[in-house]
C-alpha positions as CSV (number, residue, x, y, z in Angstrom):
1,X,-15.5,-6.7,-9.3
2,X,-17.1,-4.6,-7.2
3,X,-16.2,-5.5,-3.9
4,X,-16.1,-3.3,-0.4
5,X,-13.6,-2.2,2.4
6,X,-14.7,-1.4,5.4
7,X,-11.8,-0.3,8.3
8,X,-12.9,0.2,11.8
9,X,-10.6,1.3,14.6
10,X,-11.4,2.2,18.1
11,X,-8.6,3.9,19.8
12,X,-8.4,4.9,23.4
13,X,-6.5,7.5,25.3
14,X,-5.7,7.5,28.7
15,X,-3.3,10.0,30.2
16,X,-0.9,10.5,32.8
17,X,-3.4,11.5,35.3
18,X,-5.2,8.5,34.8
19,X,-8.4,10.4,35.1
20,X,-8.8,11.7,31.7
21,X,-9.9,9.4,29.0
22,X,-10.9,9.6,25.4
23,X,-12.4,7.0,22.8
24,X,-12.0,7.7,19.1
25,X,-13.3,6.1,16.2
26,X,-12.2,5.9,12.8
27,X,-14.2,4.2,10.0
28,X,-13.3,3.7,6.5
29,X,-15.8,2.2,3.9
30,X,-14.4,2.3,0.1
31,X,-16.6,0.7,-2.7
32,X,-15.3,-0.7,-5.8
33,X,-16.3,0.3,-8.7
34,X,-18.6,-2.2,-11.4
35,X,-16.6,-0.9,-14.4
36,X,-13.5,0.2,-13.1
37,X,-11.0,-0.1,-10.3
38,X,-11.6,-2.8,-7.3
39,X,-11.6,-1.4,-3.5
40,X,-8.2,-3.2,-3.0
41,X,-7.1,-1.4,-6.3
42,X,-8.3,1.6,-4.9
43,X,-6.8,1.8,-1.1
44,X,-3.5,0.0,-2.6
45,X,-2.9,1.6,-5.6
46,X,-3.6,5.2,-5.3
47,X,-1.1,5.7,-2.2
48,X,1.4,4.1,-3.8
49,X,0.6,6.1,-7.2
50,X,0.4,9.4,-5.2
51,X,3.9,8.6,-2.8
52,X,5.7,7.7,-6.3
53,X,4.5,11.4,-7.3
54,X,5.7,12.9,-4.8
55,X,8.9,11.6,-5.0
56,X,9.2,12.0,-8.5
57,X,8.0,15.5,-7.8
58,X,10.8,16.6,-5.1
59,X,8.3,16.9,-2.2
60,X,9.7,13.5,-0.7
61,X,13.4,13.7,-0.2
62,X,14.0,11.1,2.3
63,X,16.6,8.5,0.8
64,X,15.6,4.4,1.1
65,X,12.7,2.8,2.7
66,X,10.8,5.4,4.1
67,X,7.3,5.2,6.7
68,X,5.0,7.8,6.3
69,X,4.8,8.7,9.5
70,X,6.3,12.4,8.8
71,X,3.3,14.7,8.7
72,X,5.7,16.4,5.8
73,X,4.3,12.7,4.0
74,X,1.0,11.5,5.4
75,X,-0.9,15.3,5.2
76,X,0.0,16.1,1.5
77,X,-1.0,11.9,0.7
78,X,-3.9,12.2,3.3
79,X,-5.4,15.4,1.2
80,X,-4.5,13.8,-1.9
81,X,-6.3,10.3,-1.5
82,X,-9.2,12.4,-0.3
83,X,-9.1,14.0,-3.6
84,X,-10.0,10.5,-4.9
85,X,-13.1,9.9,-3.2
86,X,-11.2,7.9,0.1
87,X,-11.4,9.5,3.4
88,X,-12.1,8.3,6.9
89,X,-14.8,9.1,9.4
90,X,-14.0,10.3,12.5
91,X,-16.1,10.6,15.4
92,X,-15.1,11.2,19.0
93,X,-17.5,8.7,21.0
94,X,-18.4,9.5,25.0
95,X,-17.6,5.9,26.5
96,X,-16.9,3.1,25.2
């Protein structure tokens, strides 16, 4: 079934000074496919696929439950699931 995924985050910034602010938006749209893997297959399965790689391949290390927080995880992953055809847009927006 083909069905769709669409993300959308809004993230703001506001630093010490109080004065300087930033808003940043982050979409993710991923469309299944009619005659092969779902968007939930898709965003689900192919991390997971790609971390059990990497872990099978030496590249992940860390022992027991592990977050990807570790840019040594999530930019490798990040690259990979782009390889797949799933990557978010970014856009920084003026105001919110």
């Amino acid at each position: 079934m083909p069905y769709m995924i669409f993300l959308s985050h809004l993230f703001h910034h506001l630093y010490c000074s109080n004065r300087v602010q930033e808003w940043h938006r982050i979409n993710l749209v991923v469309y299944g496919d009619p005659e092969g893997h779902s968007a939930m297959a898709k965003t689900v399965g192919y991390p997971a696929g790609i971390a059990a790689r990497m872990v099978l391949d030496g590249e992940i290390q860390t022992r027991g439950m592990v977050r990807p927080m570790a840019r040594e995880i999530y930019r490798p992953m990040l690259a990979r699931i782009k390889q797949e055809g799933i990557a978010a847009q970014e856009e920084d927006c003026p105001e919110k």
